[in-house]
C-alpha positions in Angstrom: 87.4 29.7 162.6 84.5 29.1 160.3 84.5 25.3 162.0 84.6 27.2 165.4 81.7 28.8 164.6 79.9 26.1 163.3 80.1 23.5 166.1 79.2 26.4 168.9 75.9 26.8 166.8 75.4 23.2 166.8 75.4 23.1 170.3 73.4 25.8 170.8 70.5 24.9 168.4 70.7 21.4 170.6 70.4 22.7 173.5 67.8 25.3 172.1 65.5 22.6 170.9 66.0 20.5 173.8 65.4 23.2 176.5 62.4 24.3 174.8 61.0 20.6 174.3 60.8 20.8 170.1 61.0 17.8 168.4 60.2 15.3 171.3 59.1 12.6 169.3 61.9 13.2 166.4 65.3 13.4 167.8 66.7 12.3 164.4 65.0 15.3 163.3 66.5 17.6 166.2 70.0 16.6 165.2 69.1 17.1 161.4 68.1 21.0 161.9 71.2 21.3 164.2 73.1 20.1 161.5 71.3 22.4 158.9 71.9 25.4 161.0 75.8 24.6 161.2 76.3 23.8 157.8 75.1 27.2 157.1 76.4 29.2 159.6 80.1 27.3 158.3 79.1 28.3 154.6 78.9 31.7 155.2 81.4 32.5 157.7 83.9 31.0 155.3 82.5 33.2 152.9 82.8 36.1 155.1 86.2 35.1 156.3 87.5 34.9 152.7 86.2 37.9 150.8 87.8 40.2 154.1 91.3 38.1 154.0 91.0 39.0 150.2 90.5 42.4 150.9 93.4 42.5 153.5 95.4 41.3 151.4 95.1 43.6 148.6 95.2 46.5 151.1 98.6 45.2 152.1 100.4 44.5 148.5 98.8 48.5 147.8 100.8 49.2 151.1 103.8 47.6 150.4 103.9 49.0 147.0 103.8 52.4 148.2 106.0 51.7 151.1 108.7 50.2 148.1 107.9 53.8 145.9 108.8 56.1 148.6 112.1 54.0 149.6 113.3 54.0 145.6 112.6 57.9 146.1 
């Protein structure tokens, strides 16, 4: 997912830069910030991504613990 996201803001910033005529003269440069952008938008929706699957997680094995109590009951 974090890929996902990553690519569509690549895109975007291209199309961004392009449509609004910024770096004309530096397309190398263009592509660089695209890829800048991306990297970072990958970074921290990974991040994101993580730290809530971590949390599901943990709400889960504190569900299934409970769930386990009240059937020994």
């Amino acid at each position: 997912m974090s890929m996902i996201g990553a690519v569509c803001i690549f895109v975007f910033t291209l199309l961004v830069y392009t449509k609004n005529g910024y770096f004309v003269n530096s397309p190398a440069l263009m592509y660089l910030c695209a890829l800048i952008a991306a990297f970072f938008t990958f970074i921290l929706t990974f991040a994101l991504l993580s730290v809530t699957a971590h949390i599901c997680n943990k709400r889960n094995a504190r569900l299934d613990e409970a769930c386990e109590e009240d059937e020994d009951e």
